[in-house]
N, C-alpha and C positions, 0 to 999 in steps of 0.2 A: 661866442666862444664859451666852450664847458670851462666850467670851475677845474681845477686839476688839483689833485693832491698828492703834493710831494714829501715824501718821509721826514728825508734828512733834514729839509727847510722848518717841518713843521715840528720835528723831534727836540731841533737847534731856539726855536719860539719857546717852548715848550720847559726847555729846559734855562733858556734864560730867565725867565719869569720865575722857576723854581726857585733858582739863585736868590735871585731877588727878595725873595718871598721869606726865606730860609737862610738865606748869606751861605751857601757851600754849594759845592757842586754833589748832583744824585751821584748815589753810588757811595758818597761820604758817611761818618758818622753825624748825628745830631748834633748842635753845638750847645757843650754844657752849660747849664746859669753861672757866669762869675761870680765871686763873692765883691763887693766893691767896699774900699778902694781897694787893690791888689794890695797883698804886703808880705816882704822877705823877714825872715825872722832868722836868724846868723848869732853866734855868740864868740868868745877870746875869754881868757883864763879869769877875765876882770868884771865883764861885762855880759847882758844881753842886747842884744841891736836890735830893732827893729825899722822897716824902712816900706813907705807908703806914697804912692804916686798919685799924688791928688791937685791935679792943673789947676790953675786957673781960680784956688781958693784964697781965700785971705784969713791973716790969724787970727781973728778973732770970729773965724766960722770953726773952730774948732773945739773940741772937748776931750780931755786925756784922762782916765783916771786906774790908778793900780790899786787894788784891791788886796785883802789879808789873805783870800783863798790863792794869790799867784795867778789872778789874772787880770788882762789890760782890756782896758774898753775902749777905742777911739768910737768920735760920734761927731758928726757933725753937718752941714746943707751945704749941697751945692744946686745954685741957682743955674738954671738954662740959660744960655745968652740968647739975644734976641726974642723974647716970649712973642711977640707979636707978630712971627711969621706963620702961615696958614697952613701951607703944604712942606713938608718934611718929604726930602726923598729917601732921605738916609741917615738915622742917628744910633751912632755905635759908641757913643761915651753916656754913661750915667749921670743921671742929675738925680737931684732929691734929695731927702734924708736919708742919713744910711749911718748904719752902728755894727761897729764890728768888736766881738769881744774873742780874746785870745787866751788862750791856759798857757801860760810860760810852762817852759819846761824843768827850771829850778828857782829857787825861792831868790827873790829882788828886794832890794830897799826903796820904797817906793818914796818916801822922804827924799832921797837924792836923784832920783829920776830925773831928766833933762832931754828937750824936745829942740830941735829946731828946723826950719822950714827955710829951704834953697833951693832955688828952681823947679818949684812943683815938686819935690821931693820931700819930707815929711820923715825927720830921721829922729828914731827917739832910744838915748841910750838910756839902759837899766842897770844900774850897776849889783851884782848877784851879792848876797850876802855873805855872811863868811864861813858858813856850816857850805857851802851850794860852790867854794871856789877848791880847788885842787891841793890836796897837800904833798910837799915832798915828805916818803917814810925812807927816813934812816934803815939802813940793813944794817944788820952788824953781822959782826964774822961768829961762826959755831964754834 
């Protein structure tokens, strides 16, 4: 029996392998480099927040620091679990060192900055200074 070659079967190969290769399906856009660890940045009349999804670390794998220029630096390692496996089919979380530096948006007291870490979340409040928070202006009548 001849070999036979069928479209759809070989197109369906073809395109799962892609997948694989590239994690999206053809036809998609590429998929952009993350910055890691992700982080939301959120502020309130008092504060700036910042908040970072870092599994599976422990505290004293990290490093914080706010700077005169109004920006944060997180830095810190995260180890691969199991190093001694051979074949990887699939790894879609980062491991390694990794340094993320942020430009706040208004000026912070980095003296009073406060971090803490709850379920792989990574929450660190800045509290803004007092030129950087909101003033009520008095109107007065003409």
């Amino acid at each position: 029996m001849a070999f036979q070659f069928t479209w759809p079967r070989e197109f369906n190969r073809l395109q799962n392998e892609m997948d694989q290769l590239f994690g999206r399906r053809l036809g998609g856009s590429l998929p952009r480099p993350q910055a890691y660890p992700p982080i939301n940045l959120f502020e309130d009349d008092e504060n700036l927040y910042v908040e970072s999804e870092v599994p599976g670390m422990e505290l004293d794998q990290f490093e914080l620091f706010v700077n005169d220029d109004n920006q944060l630096t997180l830095q810190g390692e995260r180890a691969q679990p199991n190093g001694d496996i051979k074949t990887r089919h699939r790894e879609e979380r980062a491991f390694g060192r990794f340094s993320r530096m942020i430009s706040l948006p208004v000026p912070v007291d980095g003296n009073t900055t406060q971090a803490e870490y709850v379920a792989g979340v990574l929450r660190i409040t800045l509290p803004k200074k007092p030129e950087a928070k909101p003033r009520r202006i008095e109107v007065a009548a003409g």
